[in-house]
C-alpha positions as CSV (number, residue, x, y, z in Angstrom):
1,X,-13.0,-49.4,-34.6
2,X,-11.9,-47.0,-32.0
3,X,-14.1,-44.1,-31.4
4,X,-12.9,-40.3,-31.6
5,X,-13.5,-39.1,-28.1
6,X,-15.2,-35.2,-28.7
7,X,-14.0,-31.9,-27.6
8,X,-16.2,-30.8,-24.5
9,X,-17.5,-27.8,-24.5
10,X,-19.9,-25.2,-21.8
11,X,-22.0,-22.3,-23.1
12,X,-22.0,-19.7,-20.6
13,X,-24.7,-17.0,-21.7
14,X,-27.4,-15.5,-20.0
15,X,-29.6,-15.2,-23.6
16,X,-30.8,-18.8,-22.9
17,X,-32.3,-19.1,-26.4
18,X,-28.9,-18.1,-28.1
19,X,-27.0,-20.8,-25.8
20,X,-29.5,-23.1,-27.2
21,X,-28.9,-22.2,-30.8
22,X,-25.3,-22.4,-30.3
23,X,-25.6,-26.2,-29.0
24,X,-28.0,-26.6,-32.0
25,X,-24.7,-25.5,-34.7
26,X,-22.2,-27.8,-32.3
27,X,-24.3,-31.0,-33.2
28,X,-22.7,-33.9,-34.9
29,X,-19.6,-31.9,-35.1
30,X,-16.2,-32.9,-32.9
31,X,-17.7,-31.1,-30.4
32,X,-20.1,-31.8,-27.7
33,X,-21.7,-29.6,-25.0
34,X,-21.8,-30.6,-21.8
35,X,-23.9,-27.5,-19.5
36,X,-25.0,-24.4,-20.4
37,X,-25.4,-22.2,-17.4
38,X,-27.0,-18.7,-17.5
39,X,-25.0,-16.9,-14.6
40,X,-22.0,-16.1,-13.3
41,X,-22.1,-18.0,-9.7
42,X,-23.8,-21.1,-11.5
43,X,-20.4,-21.2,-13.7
44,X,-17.7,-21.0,-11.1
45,X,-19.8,-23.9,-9.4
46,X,-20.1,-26.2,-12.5
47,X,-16.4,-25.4,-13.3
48,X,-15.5,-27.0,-9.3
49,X,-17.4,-30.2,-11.0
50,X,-16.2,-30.6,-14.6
51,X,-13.8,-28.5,-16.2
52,X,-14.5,-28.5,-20.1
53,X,-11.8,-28.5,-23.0
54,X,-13.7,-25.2,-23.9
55,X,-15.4,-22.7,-22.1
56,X,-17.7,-20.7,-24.5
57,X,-18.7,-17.5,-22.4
58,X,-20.4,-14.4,-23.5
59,X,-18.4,-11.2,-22.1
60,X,-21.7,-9.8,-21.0
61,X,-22.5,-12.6,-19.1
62,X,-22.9,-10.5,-15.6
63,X,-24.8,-7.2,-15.9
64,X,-22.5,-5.8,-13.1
65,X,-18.8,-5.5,-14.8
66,X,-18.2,-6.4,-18.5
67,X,-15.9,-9.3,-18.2
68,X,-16.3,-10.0,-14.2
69,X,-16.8,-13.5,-15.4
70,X,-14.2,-14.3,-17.0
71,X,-11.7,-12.5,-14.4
72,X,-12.8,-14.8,-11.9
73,X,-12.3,-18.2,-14.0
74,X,-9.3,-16.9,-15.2
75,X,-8.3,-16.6,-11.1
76,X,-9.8,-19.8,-10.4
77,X,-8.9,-21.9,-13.2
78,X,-5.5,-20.7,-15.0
79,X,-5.2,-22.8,-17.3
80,X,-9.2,-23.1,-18.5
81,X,-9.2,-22.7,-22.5
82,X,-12.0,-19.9,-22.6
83,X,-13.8,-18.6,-26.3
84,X,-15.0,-15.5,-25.6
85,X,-18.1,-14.0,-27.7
86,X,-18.9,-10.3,-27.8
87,X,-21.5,-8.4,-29.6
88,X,-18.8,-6.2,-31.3
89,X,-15.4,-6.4,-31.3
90,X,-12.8,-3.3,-30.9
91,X,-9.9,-2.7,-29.0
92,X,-11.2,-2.7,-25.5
93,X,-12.5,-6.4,-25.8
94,X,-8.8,-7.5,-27.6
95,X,-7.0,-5.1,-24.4
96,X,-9.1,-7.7,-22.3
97,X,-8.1,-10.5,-23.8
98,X,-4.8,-10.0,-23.3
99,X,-4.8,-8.7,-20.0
100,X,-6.8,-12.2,-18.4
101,X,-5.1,-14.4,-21.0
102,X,-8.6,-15.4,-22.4
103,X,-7.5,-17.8,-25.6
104,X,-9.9,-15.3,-28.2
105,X,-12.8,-14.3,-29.3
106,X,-15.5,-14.3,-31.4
107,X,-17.9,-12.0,-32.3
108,X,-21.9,-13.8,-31.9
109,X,-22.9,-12.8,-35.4
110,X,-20.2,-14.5,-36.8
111,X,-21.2,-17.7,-39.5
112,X,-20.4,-21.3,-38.5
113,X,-17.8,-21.7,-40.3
114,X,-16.0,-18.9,-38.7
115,X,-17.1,-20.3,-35.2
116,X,-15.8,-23.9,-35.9
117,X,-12.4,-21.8,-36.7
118,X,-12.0,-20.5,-33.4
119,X,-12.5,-23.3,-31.5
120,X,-10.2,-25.3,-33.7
121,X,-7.3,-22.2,-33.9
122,X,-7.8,-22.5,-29.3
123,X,-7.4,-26.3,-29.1
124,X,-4.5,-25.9,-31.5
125,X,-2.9,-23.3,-28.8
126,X,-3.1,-20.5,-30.9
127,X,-5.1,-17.3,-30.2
128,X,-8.9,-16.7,-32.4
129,X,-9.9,-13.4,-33.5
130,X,-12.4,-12.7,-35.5
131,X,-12.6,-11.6,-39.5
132,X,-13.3,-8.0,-40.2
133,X,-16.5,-8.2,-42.3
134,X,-17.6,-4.0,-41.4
135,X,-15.7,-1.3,-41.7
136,X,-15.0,1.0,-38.4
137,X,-17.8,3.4,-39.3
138,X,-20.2,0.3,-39.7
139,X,-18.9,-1.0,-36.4
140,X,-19.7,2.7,-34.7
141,X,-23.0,2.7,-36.4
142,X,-24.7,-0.1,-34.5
143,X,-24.0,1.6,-31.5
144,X,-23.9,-1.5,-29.2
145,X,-23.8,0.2,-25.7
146,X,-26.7,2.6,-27.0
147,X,-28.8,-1.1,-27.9
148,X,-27.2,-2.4,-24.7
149,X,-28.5,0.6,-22.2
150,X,-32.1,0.7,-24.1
151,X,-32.3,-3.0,-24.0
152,X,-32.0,-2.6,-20.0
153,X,-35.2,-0.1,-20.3
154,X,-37.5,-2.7,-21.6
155,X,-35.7,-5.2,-19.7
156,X,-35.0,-7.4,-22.7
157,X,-31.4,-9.2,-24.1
158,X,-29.0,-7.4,-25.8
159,X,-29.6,-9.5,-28.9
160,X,-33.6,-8.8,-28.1
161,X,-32.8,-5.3,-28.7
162,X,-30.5,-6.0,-32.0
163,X,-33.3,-7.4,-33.5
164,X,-36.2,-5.0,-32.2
165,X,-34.3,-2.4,-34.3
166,X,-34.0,-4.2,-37.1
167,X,-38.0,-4.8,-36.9
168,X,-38.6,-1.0,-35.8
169,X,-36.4,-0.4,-39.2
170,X,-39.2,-2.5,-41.6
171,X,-36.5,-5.4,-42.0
172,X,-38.6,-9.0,-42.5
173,X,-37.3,-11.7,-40.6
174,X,-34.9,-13.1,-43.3
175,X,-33.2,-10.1,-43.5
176,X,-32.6,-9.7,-40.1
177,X,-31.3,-13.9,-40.4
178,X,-29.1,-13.0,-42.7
179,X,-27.7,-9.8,-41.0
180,X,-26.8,-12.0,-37.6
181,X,-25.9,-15.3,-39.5
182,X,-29.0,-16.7,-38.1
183,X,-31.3,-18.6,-39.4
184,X,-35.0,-17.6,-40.0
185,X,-36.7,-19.8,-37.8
186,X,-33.9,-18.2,-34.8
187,X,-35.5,-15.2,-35.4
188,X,-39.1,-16.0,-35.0
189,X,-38.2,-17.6,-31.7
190,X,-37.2,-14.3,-30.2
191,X,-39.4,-12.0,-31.9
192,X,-41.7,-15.1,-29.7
193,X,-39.9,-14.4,-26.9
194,X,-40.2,-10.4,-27.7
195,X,-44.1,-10.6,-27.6
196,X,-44.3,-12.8,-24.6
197,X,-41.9,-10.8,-22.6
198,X,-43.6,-7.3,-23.8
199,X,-47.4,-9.0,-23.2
200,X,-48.5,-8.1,-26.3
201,X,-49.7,-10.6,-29.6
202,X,-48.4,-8.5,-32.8
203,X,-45.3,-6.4,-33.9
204,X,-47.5,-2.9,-34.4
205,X,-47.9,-2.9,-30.3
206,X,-44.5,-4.1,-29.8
207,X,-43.1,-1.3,-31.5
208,X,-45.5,1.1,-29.8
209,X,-44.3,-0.4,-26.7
210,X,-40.6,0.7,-27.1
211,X,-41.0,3.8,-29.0
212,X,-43.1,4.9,-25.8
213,X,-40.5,4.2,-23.4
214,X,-37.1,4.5,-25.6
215,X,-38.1,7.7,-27.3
């Protein structure tokens, strides 16, 4: 019996425990990942090795410039089948697309399903864009460069700071897993991570912590 010979995939994202989350969803499916690599220069050098049938890389990936990335794989590697993920998707990000010919994009809140979608619509040739689930207002309202700027402060993730506001807010962790299309035991890791990063050993200080250098 022949065997089906898997789609090969890299995760390029500097939120290490997301990358690993990602590979957890992309098990026992037609796909299979090959690296994950948390920065930009680590990329382009892992590309000059093996060139994947999709590269998965988050638009933030260099603090520097939005998109530097992907602007220099594009250069590099023209024909490079590239998913990119985004916190938010508006016009800006689909202008980007379009100008460096990336193959689409998915926002990382999205559910599986919707995931599994893109990567099938960019092997097919075609072009993936995510569903609208929010309205525009609902979109402005999470203010993602606000999250983005103040995650910088305490020198935490984007995604860190998505889900500190959440827990600032009173959400419990299955909320918050069911806001991102996570799952619970996703969330506990960071708000692990958030602790151990912050040095402190419950959510009271954590939230003390930012409020004294945010507000």
């Amino acid at each position: 019996m022949a065997q089906t010979t898997k789609t090969t995939i890299i995760i390029a994202d500097a939120d290490t425990f997301f990358a690993d989350s990602l590979e957890e969803i992309l098990k026992g499916s037609d796909y299979t990942v090959i690296d994950k690599i948390p920065k930009r220069k680590a990329l382009v050098l892992a590309l000059m090795e093996a060139q994947p049938d999709i590269l998965i890389v988050d638009y933030d990936l260099s603090v520097e410039i939005k998109g530097d990335a992907i602007m220099e794989i594009r250069r590099r590697y023209p024909l490079q089948k590239i998913l990119m993920l985004t916190y938010y998707a508006n016009l800006e990000v689909f202008e980007f697309c379009m100008e460096y010919s990336v193959d689409g994009f998915q926002v990382k809140g999205c559910s599986n399903d919707e995931l599994f979608d893109a990567l099938s619509i960019i092997m097919d040739g075609g072009f993936a864009l995510p569903t609208p689930h929010k309205s525009e207002a609902e979109v402005l309202a999470e203010k993602p460069p606000i999250l983005n700027a103040q995650g910088r402060k305490l020198k935490i993730t984007l995604r860190e700071m998505q889900i500190l506001k959440f827990l600032m807010e009173g959400q419990t962790h299955k909320q918050i897993a069911d806001t991102l299309f996570r799952s619970e035991a996703d969330i506990d890791g960071y708000y692990i991570g958030l602790l151990e990063k912050v040095g402190v050993k419950q959510l009271s200080h954590l939230i003390s912590y930012a409020n004294n250098l945010l507000f």
